[in-house]
C-alpha positions in Angstrom: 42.7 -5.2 -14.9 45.2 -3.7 -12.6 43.5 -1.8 -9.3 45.2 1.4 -8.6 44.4 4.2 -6.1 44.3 7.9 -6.7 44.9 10.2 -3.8 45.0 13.9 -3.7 48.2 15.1 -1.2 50.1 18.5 -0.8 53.3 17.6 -2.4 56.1 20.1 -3.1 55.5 22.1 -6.0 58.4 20.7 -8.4 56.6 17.2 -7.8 53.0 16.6 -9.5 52.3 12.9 -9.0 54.0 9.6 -7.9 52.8 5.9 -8.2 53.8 3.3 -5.8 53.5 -0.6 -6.4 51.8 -2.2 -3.8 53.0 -5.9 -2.9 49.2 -7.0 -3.9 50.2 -5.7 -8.0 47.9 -2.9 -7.1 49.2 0.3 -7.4 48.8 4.0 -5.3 49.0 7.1 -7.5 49.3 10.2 -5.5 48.8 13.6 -7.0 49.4 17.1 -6.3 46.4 18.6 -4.5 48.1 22.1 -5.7 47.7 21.9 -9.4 44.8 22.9 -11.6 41.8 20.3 -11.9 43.0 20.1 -15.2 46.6 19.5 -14.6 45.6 16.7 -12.2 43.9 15.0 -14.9 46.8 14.9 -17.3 49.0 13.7 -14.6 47.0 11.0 -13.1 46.8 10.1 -17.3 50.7 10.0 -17.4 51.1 8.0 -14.0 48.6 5.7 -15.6 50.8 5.2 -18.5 53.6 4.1 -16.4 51.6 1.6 -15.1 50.0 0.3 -18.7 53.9 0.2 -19.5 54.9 -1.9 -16.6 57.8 0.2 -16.0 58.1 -0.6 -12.2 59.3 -3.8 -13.4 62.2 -3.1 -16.1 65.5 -1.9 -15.6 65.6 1.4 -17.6 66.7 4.9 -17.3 64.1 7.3 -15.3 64.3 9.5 -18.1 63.0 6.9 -20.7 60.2 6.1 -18.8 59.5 9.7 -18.4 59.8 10.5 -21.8 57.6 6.8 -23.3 54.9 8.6 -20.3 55.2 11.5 -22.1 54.2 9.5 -25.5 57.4 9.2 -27.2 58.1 5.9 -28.7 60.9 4.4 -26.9 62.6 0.8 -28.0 63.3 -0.7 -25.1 64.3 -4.1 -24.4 62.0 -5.9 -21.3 64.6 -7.3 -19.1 64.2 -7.3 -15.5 67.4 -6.1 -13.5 70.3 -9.1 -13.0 68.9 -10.9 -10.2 65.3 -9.9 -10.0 62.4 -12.0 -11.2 59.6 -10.0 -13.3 56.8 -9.6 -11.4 53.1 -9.1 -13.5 49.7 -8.0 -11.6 48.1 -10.3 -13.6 48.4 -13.0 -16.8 47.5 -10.2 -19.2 50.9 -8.4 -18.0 52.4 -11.4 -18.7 51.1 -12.3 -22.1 51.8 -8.2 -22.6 55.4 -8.5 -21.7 56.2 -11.8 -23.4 54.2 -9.9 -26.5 56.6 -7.3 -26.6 59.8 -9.4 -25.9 59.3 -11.9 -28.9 58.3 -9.0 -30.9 61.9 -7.3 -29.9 63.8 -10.5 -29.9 62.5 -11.3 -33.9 60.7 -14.4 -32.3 57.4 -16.1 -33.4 55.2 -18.0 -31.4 
């Protein structure tokens, strides 16, 4: 289970939430403390899903992740950027990301 923390911050109006990584694979969600309570719950739901799709740790266009947060079905292969290492909060990000690579790459384990 990956620990995150939500925190409620004026932020400018164009921006409605941000997550941060945190060196400890935890992560910091901040959200606008101008939107409706209703808003705030279906943006601390889409910063969620960028965390349940690991995308702080692939290489991919911000406006694929926006749009997979968003729920769209986006084929992406799960390859950190040249010269990084992956780096998983836990084994069950692991398992998750080697999961979706073998599946990608035609591969059975």
């Amino acid at each position: 289970m990956t620990d995150y923390y939500v925190r409620y911050v004026s932020l400018p109006k164009r921006v409605e939430g941000v997550t941060i990584p945190n060196d400890d694979g935890s992560f910091d969600i901040y959200i606008n403390s101008r939107l409706s309570p209703a808003r705030r719950r279906e943006t601390l739901e889409h910063e969620l899903r960028h965390i349940r799709a690991e995308h702080f740790y692939l290489e991919m266009p911000i406006e694929r992740m926006e749009r997979q947060a968003e729920g769209e079905a986006i084929n992406t292969v799960l390859r950190p950027p040249a010269g990084k290492i992956p780096c998983f909060s836990s084994e069950a990000a692991l398992s998750r990301w080697l999961d979706n690579l073998c599946q990608q790459q035609h591969i059975q384990l």
